[in-house]
Each structure stands twice: as C-alpha cells, then as structure tokens.
OpenMM code with the backbone's topology and positions (N, CA, C; nanometers):
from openmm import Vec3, app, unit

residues = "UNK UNK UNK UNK UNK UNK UNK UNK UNK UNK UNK UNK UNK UNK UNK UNK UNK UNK UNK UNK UNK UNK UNK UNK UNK UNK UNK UNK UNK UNK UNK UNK UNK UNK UNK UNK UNK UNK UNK UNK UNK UNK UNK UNK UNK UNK UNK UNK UNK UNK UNK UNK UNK UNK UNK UNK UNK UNK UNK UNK UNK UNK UNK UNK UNK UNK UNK UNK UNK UNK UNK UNK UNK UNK UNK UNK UNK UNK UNK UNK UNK UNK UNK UNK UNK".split()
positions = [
    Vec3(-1.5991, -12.4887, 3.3243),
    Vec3(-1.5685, -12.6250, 3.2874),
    Vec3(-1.6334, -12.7185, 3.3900),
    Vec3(-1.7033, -12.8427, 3.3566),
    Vec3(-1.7542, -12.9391, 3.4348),
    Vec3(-1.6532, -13.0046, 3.5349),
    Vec3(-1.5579, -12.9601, 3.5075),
    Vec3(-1.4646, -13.0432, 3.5949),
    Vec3(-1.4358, -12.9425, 3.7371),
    Vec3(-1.3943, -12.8259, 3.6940),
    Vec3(-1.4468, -12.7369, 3.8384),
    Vec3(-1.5380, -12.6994, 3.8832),
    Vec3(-1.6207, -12.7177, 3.8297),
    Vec3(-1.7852, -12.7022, 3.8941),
    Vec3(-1.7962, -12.8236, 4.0167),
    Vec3(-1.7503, -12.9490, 3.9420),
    Vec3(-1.7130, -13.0750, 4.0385),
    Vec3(-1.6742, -13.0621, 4.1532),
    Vec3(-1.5167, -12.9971, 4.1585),
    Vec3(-1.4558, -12.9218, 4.2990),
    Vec3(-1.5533, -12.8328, 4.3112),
    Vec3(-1.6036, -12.7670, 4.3249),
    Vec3(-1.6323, -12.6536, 4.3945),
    Vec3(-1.8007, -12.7020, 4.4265),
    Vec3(-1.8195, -12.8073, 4.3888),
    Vec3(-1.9575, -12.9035, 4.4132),
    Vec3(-1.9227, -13.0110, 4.5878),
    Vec3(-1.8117, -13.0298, 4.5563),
    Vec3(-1.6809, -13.1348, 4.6610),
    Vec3(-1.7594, -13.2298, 4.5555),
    Vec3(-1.7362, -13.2800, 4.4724),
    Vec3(-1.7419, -13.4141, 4.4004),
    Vec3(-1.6182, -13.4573, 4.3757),
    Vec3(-1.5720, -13.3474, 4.3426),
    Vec3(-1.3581, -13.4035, 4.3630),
    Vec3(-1.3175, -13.3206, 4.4120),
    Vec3(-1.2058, -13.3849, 4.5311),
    Vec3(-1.1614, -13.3229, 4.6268),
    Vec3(-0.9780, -13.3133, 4.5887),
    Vec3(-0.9171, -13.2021, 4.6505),
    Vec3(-0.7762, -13.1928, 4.6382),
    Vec3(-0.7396, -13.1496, 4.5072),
    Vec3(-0.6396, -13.1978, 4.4622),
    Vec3(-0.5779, -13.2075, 4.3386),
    Vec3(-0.6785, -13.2670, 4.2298),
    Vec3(-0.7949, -13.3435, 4.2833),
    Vec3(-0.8005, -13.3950, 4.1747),
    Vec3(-0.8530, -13.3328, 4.0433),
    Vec3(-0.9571, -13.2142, 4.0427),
    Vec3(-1.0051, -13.1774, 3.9525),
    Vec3(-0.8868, -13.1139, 3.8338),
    Vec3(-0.7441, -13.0993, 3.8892),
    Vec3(-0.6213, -13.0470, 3.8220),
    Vec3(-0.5740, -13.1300, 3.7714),
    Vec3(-0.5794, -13.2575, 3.8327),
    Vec3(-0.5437, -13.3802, 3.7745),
    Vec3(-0.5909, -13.3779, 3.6091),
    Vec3(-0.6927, -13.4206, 3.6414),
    Vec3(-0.8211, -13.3884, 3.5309),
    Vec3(-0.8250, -13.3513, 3.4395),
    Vec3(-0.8091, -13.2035, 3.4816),
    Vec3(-0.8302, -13.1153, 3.4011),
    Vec3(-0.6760, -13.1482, 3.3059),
    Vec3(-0.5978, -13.1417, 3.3916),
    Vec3(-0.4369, -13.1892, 3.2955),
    Vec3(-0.4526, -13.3010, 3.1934),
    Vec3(-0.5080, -13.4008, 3.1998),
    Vec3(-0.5293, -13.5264, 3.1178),
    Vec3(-0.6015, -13.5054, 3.0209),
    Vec3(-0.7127, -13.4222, 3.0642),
    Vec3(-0.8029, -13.4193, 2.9372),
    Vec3(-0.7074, -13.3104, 2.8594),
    Vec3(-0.6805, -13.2191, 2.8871),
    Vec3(-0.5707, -13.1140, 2.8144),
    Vec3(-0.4510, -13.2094, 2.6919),
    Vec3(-0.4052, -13.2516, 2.7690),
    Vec3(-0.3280, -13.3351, 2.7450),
    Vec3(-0.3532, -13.4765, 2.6218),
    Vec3(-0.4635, -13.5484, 2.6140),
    Vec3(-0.4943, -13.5836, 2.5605),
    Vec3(-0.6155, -13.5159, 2.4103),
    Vec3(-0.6475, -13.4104, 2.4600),
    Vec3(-0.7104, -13.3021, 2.3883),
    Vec3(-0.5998, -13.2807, 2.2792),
    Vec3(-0.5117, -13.2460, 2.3367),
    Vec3(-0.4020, -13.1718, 2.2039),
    Vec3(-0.3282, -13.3068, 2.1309),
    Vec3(-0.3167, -13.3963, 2.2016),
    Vec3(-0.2702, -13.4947, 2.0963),
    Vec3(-0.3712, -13.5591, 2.0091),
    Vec3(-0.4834, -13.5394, 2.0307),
    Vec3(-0.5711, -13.5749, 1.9333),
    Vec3(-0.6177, -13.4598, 1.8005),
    Vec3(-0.5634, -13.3270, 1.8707),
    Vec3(-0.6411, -13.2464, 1.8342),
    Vec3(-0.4526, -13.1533, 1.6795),
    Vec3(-0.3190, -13.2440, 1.7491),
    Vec3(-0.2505, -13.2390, 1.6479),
    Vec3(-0.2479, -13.3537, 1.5440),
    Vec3(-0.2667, -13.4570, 1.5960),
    Vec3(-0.2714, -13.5372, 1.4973),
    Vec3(-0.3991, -13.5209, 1.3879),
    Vec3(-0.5113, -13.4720, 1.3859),
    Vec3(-0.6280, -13.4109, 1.3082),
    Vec3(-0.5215, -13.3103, 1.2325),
    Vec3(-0.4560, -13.2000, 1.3060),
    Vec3(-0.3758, -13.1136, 1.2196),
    Vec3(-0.2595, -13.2159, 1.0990),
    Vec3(-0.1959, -13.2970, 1.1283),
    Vec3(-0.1712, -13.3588, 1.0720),
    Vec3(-0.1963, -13.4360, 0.9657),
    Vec3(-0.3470, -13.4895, 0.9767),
    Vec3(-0.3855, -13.5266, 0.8736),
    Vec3(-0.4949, -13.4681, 0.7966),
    Vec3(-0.4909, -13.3393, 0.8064),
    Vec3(-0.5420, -13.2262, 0.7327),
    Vec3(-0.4360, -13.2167, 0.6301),
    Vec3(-0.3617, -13.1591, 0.6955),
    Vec3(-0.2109, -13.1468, 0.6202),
    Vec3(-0.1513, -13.2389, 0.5049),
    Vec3(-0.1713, -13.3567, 0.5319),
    Vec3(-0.1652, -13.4569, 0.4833),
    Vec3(-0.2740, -13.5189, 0.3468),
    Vec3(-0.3495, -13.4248, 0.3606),
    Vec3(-0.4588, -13.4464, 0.2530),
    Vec3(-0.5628, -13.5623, 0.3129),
    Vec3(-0.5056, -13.6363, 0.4185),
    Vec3(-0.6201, -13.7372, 0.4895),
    Vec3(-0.7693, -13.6867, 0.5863),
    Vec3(-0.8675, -13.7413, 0.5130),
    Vec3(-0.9521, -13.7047, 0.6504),
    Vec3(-0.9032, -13.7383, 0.7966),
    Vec3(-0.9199, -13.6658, 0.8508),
    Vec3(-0.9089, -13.6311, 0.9954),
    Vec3(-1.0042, -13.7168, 1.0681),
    Vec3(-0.9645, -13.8041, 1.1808),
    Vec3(-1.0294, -13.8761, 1.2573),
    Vec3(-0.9898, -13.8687, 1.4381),
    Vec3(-1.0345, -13.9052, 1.5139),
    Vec3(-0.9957, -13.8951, 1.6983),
    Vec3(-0.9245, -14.0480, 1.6897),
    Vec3(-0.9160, -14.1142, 1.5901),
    Vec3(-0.8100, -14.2440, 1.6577),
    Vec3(-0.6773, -14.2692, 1.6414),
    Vec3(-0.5757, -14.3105, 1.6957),
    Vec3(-0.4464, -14.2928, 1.6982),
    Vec3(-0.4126, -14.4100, 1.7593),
    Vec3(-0.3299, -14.4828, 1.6915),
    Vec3(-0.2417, -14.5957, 1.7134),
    Vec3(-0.1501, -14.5566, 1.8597),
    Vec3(-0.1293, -14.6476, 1.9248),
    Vec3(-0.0194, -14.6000, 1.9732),
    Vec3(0.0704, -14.6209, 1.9649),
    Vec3(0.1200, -14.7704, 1.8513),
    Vec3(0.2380, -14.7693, 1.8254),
    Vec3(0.2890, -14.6099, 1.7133),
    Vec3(0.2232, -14.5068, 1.7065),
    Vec3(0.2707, -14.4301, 1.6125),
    Vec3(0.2765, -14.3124, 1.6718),
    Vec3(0.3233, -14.3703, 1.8347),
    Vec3(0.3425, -14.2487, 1.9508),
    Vec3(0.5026, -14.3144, 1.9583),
    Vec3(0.5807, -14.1486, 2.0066),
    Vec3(0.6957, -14.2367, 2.0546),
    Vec3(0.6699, -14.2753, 2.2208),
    Vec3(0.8025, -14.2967, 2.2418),
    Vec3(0.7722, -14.3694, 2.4163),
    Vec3(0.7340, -14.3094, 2.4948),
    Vec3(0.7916, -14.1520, 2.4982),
    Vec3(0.7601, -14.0631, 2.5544),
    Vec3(0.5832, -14.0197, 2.6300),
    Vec3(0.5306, -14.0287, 2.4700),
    Vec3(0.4413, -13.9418, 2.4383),
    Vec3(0.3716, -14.0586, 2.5011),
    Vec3(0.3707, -14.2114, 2.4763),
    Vec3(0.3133, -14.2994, 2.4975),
    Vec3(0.2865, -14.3369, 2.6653),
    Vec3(0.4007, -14.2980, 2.7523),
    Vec3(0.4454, -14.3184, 2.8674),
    Vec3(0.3285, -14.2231, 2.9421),
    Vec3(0.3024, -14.0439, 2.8754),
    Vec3(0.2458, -13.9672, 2.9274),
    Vec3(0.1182, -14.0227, 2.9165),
    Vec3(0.0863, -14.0660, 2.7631),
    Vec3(-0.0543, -14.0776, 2.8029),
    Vec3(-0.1077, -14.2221, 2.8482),
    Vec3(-0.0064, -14.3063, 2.8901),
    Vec3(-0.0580, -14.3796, 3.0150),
    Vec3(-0.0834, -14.3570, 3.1398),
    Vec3(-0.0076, -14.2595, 3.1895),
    Vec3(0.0002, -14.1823, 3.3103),
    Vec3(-0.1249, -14.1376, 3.2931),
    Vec3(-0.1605, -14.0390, 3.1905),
    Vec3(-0.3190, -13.9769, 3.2286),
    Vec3(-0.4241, -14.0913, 3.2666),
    Vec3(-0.4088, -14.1972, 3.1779),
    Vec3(-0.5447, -14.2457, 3.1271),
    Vec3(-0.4982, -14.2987, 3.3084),
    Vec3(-0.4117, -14.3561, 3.3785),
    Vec3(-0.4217, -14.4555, 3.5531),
    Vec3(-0.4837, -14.3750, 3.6128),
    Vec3(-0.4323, -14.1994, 3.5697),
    Vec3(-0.4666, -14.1041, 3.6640),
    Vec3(-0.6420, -14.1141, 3.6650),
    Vec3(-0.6958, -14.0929, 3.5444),
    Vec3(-0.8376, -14.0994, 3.5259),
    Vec3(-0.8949, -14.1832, 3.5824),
    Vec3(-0.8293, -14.3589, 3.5655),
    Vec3(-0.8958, -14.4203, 3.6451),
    Vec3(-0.9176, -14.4314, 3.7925),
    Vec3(-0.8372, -14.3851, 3.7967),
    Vec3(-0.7620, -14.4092, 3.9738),
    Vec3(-0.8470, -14.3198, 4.0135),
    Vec3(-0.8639, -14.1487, 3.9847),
    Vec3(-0.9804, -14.0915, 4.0227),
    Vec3(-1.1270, -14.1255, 4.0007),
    Vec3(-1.1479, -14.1884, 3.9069),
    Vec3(-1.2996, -14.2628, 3.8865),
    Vec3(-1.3183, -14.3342, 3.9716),
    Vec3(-1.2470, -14.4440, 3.9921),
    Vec3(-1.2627, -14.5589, 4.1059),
    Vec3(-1.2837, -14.4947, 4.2508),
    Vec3(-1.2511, -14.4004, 4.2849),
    Vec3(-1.2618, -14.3278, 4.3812),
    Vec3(-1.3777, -14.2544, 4.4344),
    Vec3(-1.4148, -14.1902, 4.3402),
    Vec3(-1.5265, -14.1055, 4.2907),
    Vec3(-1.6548, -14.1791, 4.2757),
    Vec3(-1.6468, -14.2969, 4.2034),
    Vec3(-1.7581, -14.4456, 4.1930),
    Vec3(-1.7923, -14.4159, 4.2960),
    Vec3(-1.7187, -14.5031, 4.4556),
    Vec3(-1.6970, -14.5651, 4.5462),
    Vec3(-1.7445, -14.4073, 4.6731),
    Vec3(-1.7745, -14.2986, 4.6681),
    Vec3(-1.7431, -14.1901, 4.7923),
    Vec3(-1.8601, -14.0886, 4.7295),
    Vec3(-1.9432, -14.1263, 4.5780),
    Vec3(-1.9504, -14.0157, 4.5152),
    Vec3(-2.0966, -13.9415, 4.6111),
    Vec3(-2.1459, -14.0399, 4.7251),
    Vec3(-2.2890, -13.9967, 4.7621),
    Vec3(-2.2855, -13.9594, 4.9173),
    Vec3(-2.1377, -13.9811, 4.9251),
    Vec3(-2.0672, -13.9352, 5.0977),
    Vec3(-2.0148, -13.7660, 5.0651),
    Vec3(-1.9810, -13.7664, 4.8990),
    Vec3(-1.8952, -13.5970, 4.8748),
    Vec3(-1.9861, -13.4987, 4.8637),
    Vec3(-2.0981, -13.5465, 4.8282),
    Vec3(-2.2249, -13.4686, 4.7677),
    Vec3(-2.2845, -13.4243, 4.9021),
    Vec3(-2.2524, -13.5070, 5.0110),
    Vec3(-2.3683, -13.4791, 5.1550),
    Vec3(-2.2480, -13.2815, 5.2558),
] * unit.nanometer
topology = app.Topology()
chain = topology.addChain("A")
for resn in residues:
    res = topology.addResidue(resn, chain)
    for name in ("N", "CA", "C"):
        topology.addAtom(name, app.Element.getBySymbol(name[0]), res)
C-alpha cells in the first residue's frame, strides 16, 4: 500500500501512516456499503453520499477522519523535503 511505503520512505512519521490508513478504510467501506445499497435497491450505484443521510454517529466519525487527513497533509506540505533527506 502507498501509504506504508510512505513510512518506511520517513514521508510519514509515527502513527501517522495508521492514521491513514484507518480513514481511508473507514471511509472506503462507507462508500463502498452504500454502492451495496443501492445495488440492492435497484439504483445505480454512485461514490456520493449526503451527509445528512448519515446518522450522527457515522457523521461525527467521518469528520474525525477527514481533520485527521488534513491535519496530516498540512504537516506533510510543510516538512515533506526535510523527511525525504
């Protein structure tokens, strides 16, 4: 996976490539049930999803991923030619 190749590159350091790797997981399967869903449903299947048609929960998590993502990008932007040396 590109994302541990990253760590093990030091392009992300610590936790973060787990981070990562969790969010995209995470957001992977909720995109990837709601497609099951509207298979099921007789609807073509698409990657977009309301979020009012998340409950709070689900909605709460995937805000958490998406800060996490940024918060490591912004980071990564900003160090990415100091991690590489």
């Amino acid at each position: 996976m590109p994302l541990r190749r990253a760590s093990e590159g030091g392009l992300l350091q610590g936790e973060e490539a787990d981070v990562l790797v969790g969010a995209f997981t995470e957001i992977h399967q909720l995109v990837f049930d709601e497609e099951i869903a509207d298979i099921r449903a007789g609807r073509t299947p698409n990657t977009w999803i309301s979020p009012d048609s998340l409950d709070s929960l689900t909605r709460r998590h995937l805000r958490e991923s998406f800060r996490s993502i940024s918060s490591i990008q912004g980071v990564v932007d900003g160090e990415w030619t100091r991690r590489l040396k």
